[in-house]
PADREN-854916 format. One record per atom (N, C-alpha, C): residue number from 1; chain; atom name; x, y, z. Coordinates in nm, 3 decimals. Example, Ala and Ser with C-alpha at 12.3 -4.5 7.8 and 13.67 -1.06 7.14 Angstrom:
2
r balum: 1 tiro: A vexke: N u: 1.319 v: -0.569 w: 0.780
r balum: 1 tiro: A vexke: CA u: 1.230 v: -0.450 w: 0.780
r balum: 1 tiro: A vexke: C u: 1.320 v: -0.330 w: 0.780
r balum: 2 tiro: A vexke: N u: 1.285 v: -0.225 w: 0.708
r balum: 2 tiro: A vexke: CA u: 1.367 v: -0.106 w: 0.714
r balum: 2 tiro: A vexke: C u: 1.290 v: 0.003 w: 0.787
***
This chain:
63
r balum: 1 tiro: A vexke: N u: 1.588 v: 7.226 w: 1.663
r balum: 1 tiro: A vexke: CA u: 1.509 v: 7.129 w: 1.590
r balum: 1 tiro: A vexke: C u: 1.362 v: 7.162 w: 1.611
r balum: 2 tiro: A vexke: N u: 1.288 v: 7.149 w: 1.518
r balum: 2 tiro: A vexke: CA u: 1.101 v: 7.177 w: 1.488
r balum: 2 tiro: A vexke: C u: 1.055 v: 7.063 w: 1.573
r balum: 3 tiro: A vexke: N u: 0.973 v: 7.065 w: 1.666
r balum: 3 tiro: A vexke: CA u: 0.924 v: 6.955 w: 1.787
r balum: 3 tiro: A vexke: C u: 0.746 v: 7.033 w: 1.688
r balum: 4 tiro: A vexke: N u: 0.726 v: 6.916 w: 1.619
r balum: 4 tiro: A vexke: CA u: 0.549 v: 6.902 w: 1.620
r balum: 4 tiro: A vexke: C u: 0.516 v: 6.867 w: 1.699
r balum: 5 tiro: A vexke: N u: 0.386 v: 6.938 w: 1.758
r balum: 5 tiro: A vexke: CA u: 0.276 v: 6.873 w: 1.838
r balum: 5 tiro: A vexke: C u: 0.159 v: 6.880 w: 1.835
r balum: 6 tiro: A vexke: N u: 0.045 v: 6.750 w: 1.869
r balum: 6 tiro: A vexke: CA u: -0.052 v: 6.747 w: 1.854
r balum: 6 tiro: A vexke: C u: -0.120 v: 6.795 w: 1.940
r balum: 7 tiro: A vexke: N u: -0.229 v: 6.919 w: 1.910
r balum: 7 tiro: A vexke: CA u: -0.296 v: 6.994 w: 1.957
r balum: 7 tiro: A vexke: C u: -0.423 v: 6.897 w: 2.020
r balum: 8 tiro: A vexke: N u: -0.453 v: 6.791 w: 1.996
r balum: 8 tiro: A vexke: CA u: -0.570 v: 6.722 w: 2.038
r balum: 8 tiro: A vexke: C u: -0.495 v: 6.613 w: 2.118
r balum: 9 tiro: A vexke: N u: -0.385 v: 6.572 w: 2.087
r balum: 9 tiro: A vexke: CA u: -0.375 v: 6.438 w: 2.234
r balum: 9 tiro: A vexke: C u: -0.209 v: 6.465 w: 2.249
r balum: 10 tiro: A vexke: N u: -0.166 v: 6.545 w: 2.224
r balum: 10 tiro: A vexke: CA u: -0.021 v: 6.579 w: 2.296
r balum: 10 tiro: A vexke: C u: 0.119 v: 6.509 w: 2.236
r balum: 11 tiro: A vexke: N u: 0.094 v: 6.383 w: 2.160
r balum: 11 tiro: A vexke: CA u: 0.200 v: 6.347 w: 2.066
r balum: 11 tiro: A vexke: C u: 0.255 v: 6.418 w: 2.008
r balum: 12 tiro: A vexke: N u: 0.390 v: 6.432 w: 2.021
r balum: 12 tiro: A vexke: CA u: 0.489 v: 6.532 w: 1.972
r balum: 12 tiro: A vexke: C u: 0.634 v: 6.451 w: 1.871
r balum: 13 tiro: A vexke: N u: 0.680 v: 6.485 w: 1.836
r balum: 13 tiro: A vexke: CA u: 0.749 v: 6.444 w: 1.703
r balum: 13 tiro: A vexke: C u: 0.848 v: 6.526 w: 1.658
r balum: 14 tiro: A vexke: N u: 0.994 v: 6.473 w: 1.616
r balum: 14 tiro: A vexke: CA u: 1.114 v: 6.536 w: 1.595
r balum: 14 tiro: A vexke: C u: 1.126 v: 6.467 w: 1.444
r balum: 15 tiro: A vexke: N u: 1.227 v: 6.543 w: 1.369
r balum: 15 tiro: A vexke: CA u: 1.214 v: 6.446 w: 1.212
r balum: 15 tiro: A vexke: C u: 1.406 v: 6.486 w: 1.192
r balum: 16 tiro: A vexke: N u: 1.414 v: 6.442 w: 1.143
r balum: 16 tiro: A vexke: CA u: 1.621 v: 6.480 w: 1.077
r balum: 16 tiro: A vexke: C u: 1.573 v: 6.406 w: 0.915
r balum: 17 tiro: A vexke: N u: 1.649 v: 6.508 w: 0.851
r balum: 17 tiro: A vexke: CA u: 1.685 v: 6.430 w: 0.674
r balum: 17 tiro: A vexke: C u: 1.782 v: 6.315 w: 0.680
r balum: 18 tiro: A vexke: N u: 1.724 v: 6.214 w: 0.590
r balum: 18 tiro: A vexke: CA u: 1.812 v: 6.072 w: 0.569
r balum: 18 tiro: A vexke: C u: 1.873 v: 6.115 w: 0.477
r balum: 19 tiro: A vexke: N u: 1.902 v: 6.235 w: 0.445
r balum: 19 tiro: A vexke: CA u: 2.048 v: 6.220 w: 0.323
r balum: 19 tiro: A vexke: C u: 2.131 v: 6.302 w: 0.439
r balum: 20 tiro: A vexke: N u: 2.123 v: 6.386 w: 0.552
r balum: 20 tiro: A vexke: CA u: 2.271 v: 6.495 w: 0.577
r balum: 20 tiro: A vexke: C u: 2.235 v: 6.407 w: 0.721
r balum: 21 tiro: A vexke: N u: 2.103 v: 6.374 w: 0.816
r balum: 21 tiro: A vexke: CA u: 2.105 v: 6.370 w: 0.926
r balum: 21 tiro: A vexke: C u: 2.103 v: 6.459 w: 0.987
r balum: 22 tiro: A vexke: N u: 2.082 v: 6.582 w: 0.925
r balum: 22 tiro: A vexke: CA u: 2.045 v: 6.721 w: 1.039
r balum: 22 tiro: A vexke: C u: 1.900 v: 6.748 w: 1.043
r balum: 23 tiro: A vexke: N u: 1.886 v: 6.784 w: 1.191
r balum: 23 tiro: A vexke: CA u: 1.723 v: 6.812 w: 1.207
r balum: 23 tiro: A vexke: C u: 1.658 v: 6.878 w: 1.071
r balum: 24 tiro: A vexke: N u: 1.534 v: 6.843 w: 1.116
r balum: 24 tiro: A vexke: CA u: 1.410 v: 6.966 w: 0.998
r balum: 24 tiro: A vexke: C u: 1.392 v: 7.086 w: 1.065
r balum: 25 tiro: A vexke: N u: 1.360 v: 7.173 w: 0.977
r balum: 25 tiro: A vexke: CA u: 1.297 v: 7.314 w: 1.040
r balum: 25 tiro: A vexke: C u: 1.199 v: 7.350 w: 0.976
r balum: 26 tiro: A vexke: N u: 1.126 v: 7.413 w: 1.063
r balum: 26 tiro: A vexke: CA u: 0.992 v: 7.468 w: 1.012
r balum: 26 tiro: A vexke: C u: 0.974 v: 7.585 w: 0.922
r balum: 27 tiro: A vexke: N u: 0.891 v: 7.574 w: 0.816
r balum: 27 tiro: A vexke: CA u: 0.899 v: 7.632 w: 0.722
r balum: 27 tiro: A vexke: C u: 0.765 v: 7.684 w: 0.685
r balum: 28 tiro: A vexke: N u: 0.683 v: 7.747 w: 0.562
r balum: 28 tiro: A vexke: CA u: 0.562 v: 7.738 w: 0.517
r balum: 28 tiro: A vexke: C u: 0.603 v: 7.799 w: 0.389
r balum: 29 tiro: A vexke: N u: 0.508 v: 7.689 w: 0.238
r balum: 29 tiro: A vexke: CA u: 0.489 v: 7.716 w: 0.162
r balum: 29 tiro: A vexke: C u: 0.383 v: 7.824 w: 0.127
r balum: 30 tiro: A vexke: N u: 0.353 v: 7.937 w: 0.012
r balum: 30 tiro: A vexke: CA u: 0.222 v: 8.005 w: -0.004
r balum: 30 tiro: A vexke: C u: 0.219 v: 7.955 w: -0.130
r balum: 31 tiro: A vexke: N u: 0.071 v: 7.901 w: -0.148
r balum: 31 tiro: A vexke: CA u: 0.034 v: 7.827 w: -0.236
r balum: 31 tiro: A vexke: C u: -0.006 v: 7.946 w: -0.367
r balum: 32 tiro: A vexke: N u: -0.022 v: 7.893 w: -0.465
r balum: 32 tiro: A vexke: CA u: -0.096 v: 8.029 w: -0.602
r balum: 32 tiro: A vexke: C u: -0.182 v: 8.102 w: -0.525
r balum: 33 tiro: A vexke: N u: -0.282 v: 8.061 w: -0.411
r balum: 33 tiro: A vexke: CA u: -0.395 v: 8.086 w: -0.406
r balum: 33 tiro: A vexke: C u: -0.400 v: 8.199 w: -0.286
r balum: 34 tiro: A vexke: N u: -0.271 v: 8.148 w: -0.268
r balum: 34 tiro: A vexke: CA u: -0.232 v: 8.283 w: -0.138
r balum: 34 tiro: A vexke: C u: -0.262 v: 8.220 w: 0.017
r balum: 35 tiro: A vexke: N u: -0.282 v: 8.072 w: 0.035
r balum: 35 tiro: A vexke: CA u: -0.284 v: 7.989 w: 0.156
r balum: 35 tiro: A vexke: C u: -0.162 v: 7.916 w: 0.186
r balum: 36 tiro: A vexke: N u: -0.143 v: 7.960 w: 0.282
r balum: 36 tiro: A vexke: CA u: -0.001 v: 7.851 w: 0.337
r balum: 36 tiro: A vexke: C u: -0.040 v: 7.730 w: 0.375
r balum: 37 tiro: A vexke: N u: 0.105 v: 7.639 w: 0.364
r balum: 37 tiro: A vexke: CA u: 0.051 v: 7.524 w: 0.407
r balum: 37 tiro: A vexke: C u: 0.248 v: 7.489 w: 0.506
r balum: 38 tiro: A vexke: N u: 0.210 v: 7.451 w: 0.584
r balum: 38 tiro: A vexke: CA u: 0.318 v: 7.448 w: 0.710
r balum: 38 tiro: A vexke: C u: 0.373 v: 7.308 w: 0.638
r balum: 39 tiro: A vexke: N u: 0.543 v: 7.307 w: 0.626
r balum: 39 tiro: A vexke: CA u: 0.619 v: 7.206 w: 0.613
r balum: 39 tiro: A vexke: C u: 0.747 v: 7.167 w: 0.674
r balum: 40 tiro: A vexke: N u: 0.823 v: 7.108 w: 0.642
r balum: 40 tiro: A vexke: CA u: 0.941 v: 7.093 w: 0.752
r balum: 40 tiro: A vexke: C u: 1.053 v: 7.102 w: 0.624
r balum: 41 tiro: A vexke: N u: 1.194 v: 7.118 w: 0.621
r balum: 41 tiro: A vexke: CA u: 1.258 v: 7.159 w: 0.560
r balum: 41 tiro: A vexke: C u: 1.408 v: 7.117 w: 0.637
r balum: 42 tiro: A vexke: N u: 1.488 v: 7.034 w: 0.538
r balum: 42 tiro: A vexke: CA u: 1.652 v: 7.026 w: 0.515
r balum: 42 tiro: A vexke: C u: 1.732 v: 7.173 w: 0.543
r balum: 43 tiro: A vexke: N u: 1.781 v: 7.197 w: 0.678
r balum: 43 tiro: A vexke: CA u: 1.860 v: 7.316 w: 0.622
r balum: 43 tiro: A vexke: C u: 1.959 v: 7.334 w: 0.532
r balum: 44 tiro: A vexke: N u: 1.968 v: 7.193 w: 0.503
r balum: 44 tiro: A vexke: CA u: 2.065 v: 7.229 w: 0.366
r balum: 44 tiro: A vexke: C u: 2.046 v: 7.196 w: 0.249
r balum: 45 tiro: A vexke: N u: 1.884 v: 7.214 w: 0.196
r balum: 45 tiro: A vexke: CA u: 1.898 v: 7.249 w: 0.073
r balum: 45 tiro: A vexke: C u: 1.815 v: 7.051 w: 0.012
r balum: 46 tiro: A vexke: N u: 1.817 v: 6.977 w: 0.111
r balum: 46 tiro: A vexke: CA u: 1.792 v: 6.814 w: 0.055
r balum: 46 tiro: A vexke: C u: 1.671 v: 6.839 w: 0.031
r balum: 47 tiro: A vexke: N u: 1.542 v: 6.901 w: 0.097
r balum: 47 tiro: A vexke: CA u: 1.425 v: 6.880 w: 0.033
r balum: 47 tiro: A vexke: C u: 1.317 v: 6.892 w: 0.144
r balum: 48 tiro: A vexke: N u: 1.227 v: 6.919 w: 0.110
r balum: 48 tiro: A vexke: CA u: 1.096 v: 6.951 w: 0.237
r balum: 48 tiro: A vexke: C u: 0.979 v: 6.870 w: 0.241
r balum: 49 tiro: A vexke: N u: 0.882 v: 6.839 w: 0.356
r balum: 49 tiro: A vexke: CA u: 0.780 v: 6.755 w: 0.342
r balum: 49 tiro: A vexke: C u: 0.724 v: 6.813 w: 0.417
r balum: 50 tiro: A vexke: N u: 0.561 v: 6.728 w: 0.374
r balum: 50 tiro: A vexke: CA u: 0.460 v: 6.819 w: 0.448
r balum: 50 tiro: A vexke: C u: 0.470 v: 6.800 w: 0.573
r balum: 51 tiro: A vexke: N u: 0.420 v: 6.880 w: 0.664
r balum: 51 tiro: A vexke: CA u: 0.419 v: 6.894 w: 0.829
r balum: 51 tiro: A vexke: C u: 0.317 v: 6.737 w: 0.860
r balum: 52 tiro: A vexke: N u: 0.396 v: 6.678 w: 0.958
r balum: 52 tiro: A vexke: CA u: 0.317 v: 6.566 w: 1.049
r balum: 52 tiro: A vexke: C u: 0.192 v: 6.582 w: 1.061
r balum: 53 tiro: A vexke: N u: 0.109 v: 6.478 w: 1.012
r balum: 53 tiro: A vexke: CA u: -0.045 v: 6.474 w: 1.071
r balum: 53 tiro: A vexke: C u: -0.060 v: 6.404 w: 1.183
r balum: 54 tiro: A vexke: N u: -0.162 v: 6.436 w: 1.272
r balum: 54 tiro: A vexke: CA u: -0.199 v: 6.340 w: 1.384
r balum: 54 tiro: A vexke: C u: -0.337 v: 6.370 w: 1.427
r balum: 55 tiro: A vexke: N u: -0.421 v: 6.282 w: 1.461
r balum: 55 tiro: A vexke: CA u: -0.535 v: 6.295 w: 1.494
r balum: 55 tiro: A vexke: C u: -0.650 v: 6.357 w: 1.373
r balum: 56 tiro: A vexke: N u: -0.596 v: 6.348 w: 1.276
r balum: 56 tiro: A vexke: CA u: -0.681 v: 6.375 w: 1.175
r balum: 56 tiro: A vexke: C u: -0.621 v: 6.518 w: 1.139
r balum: 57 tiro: A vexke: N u: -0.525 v: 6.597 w: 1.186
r balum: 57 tiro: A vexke: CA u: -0.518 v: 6.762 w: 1.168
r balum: 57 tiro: A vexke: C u: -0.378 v: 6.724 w: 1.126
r balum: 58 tiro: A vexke: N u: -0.312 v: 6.864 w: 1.067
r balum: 58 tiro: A vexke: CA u: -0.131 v: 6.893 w: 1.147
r balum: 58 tiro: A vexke: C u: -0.138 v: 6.894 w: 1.265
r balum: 59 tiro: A vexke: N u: -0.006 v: 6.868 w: 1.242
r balum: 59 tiro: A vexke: CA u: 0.049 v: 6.891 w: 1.377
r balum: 59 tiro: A vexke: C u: 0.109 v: 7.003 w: 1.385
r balum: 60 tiro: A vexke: N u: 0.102 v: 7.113 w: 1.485
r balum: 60 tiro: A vexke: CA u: 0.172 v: 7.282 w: 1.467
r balum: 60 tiro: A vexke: C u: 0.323 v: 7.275 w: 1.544
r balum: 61 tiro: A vexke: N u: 0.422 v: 7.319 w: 1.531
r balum: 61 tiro: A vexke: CA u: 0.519 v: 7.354 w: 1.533
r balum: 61 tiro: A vexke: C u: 0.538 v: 7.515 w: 1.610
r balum: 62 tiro: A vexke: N u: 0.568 v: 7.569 w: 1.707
r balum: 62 tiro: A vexke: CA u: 0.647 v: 7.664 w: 1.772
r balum: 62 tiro: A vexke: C u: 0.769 v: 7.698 w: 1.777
r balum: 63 tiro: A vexke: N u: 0.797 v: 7.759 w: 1.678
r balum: 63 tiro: A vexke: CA u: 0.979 v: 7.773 w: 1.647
r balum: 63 tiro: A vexke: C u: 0.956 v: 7.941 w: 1.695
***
């Protein structure tokens, strides 16, 4: 499972999909522009959201 954490005060964060109940995993979209943007992801296929904010930033992920 993808454990976010906040690089400025240490809050950390686990997520699972409400349609299967299996953890998220970390992922990254590349945008047209050629910038990624870090998200979390259904391994099976239900659907992805953007990565946790906290403290005003993301939150980064170490997978």
């Amino acid at each position: 499972m993808a454990t976010y954490t906040c690089s400025n005060c240490g809050m950390s964060v686990n997520a699972t999909c409400g349609h299967c109940d299996e953890p998220l995993v970390d992922a990254s979209l590349t945008k047209d522009d050629g910038s990624t943007v870090q998200v979390s992801k259904c391994p099976n296929d239900h659907g992805k959201i953007k990565s946790p904010l906290c403290c005003g930033a993301d939150m980064s992920c170490a997978v």
